[in-house]
Biopython code that builds the backbone (N, CA, C, O; Angstrom):
import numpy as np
from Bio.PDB.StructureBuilder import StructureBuilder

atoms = [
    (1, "UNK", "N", (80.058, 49.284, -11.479)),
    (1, "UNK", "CA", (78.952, 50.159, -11.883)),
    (1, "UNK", "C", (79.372, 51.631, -11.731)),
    (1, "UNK", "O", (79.543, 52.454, -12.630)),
    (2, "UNK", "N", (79.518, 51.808, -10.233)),
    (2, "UNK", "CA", (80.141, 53.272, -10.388)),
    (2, "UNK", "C", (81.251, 53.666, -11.352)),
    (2, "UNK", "O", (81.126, 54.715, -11.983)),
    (3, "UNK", "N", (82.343, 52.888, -11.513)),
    (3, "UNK", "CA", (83.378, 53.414, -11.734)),
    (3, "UNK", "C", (82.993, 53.721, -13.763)),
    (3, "UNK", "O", (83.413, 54.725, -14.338)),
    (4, "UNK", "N", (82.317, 52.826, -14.343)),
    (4, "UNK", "CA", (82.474, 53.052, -15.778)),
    (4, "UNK", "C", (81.189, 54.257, -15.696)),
    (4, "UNK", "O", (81.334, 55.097, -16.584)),
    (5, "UNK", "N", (80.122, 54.469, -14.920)),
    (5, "UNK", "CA", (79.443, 55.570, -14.623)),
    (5, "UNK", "C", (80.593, 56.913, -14.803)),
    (5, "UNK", "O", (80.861, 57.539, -15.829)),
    (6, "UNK", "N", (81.043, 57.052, -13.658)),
    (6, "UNK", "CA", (82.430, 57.732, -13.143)),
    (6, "UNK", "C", (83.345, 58.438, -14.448)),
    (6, "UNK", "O", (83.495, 59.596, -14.838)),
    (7, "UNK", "N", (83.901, 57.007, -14.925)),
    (7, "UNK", "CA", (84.628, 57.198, -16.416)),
    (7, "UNK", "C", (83.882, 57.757, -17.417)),
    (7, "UNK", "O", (84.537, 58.581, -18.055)),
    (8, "UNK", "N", (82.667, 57.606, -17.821)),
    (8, "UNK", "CA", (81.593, 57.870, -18.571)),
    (8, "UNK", "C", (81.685, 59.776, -18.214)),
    (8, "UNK", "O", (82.081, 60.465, -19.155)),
    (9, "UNK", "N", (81.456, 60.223, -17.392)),
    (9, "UNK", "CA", (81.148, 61.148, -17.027)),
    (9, "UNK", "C", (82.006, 61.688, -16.881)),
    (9, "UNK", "O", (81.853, 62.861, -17.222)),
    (10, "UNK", "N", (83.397, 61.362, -16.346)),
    (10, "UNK", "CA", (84.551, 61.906, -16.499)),
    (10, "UNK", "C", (85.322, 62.308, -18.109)),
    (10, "UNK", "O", (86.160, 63.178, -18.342)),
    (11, "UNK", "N", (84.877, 61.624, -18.763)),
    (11, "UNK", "CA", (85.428, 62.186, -20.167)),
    (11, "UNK", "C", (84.373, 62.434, -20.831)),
    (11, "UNK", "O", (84.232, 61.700, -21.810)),
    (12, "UNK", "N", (83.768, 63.012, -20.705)),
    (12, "UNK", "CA", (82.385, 64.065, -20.738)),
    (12, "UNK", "C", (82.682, 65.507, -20.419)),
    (12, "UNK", "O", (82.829, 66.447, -21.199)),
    (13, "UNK", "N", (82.742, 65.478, -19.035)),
    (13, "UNK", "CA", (83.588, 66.139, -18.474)),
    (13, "UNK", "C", (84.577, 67.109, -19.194)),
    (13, "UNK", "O", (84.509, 68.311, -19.449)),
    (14, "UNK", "N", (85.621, 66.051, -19.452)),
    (14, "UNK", "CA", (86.640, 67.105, -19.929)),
    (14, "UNK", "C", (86.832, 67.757, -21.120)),
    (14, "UNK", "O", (87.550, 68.614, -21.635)),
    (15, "UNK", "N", (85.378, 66.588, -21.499)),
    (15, "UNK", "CA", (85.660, 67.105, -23.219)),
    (15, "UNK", "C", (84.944, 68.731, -22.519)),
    (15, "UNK", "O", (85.733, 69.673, -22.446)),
    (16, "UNK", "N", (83.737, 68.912, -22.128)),
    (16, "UNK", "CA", (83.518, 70.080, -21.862)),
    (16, "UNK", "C", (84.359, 71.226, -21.393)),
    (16, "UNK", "O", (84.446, 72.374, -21.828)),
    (17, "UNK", "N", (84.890, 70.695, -20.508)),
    (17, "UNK", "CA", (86.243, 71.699, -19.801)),
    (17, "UNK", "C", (87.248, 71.984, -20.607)),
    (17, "UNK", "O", (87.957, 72.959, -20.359)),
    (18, "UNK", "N", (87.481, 71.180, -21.713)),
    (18, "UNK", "CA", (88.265, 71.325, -23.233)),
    (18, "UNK", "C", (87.739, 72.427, -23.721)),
    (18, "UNK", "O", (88.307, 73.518, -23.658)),
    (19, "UNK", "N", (86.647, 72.239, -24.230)),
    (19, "UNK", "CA", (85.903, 73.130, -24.999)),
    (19, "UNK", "C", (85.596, 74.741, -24.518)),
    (19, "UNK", "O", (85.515, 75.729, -25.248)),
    (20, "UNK", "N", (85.403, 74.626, -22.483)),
    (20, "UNK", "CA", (85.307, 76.042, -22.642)),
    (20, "UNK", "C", (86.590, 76.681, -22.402)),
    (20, "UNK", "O", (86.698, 77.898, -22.556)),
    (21, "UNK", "N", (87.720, 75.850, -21.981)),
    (21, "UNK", "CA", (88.721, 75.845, -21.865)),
    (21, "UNK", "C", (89.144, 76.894, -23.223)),
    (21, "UNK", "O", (89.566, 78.049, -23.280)),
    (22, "UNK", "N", (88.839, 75.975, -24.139)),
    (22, "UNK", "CA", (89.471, 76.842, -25.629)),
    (22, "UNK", "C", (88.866, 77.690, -25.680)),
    (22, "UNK", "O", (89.582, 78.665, -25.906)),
    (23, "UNK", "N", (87.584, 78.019, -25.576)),
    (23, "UNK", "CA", (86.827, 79.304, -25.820)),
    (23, "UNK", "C", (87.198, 80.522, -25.092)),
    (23, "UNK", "O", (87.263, 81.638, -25.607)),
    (24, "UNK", "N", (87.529, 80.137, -23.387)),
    (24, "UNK", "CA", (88.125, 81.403, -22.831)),
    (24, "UNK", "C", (89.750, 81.755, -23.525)),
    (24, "UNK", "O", (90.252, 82.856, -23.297)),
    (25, "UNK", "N", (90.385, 80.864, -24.254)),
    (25, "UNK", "CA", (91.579, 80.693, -24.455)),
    (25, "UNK", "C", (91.306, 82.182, -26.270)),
    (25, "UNK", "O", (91.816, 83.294, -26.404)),
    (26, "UNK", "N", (90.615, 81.636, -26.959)),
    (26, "UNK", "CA", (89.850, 82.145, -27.768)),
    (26, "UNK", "C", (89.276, 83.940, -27.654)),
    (26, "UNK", "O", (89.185, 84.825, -28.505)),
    (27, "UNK", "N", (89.064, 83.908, -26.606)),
    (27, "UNK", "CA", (88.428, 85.144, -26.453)),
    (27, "UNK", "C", (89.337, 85.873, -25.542)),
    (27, "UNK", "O", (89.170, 87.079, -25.721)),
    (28, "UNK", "N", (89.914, 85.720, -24.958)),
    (28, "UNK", "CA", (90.939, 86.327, -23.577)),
    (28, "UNK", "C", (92.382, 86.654, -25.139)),
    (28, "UNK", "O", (93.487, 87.125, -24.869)),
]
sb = StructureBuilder()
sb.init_structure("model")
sb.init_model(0)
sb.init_chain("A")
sb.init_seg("    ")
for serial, (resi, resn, name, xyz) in enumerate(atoms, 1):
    if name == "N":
        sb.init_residue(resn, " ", resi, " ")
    sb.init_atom(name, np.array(xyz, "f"), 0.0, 1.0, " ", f" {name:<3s}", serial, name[0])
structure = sb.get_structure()
């Protein structure tokens, strides 16, 4: 239960951290 929770949320996650990732990458 936790862990596909976990996984679920973890590549969620990074897609976000991707995204602002590129945006500071983008603007800097």
């Amino acid at each position: 239960m936790w862990e596909s929770l976990s996984s679920l949320l973890g590549g969620k996650v990074d897609i976000v951290m991707m995204y602002l990732s590129g945006d500071d990458w983008n603007v800097g």
